[in-house]
C-alpha positions in Angstrom: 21.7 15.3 -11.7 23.3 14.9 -14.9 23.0 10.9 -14.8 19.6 11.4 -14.3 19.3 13.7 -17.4 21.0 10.7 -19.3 18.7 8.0 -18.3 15.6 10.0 -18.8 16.6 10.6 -22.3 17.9 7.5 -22.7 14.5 5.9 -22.1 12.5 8.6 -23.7 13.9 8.3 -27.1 14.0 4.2 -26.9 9.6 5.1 -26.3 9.4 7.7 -28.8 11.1 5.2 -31.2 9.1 2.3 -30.8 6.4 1.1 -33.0 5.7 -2.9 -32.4 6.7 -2.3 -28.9 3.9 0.6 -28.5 1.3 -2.4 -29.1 3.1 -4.7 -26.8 2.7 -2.3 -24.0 -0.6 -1.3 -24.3 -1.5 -5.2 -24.5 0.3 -5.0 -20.9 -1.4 -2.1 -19.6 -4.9 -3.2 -20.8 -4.0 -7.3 -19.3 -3.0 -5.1 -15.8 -5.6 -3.3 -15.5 -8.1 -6.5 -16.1 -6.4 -8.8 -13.6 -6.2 -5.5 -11.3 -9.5 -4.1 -11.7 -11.7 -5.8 -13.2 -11.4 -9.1 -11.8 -11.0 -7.6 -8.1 -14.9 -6.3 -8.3 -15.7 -9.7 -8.9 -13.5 -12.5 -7.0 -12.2 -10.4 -4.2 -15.2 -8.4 -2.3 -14.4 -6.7 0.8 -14.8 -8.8 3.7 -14.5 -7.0 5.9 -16.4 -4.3 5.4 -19.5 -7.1 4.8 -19.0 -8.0 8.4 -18.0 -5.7 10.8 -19.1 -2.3 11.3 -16.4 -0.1 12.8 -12.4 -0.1 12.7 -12.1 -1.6 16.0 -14.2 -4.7 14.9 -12.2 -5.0 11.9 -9.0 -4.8 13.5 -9.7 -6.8 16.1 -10.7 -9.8 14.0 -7.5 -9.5 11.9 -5.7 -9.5 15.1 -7.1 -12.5 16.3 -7.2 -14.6 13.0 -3.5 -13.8 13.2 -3.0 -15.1 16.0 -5.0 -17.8 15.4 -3.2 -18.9 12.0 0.2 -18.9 13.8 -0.9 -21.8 16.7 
């Protein structure tokens, strides 16, 4: 438990001590959440749920394009 103690301060004062690393990271955060987020709404829609009605359908095609992809 004590190790765990150690680390957590360890990285909590190298945070509290940053100032151009506090930028850096919320550059990171905000990129993340763009690729993540943003980007899914638009170039990723949910095909399946444009398709098929019920679980069964849906699991049923998976099953089969699996299948399918491996021959």
């Amino acid at each position: 438990m004590k190790l765990l103690r150690n680390i957590w301060g360890f990285y909590y004062d190298g945070f509290r001590g940053m100032t151009i690393g506090r930028r850096l990271w919320a550059i990171i955060l905000i990129k993340l959440f763009i690729m993540f987020f943003v980007l899914r709404l638009f170039f990723f829609p949910n095909f399946l749920n444009s398709r098929f009605d019920s679980d069964q359908q849906k699991g049923d095609f998976v099953g089969r394009e699996l299948i399918d992809r491996t021959h």
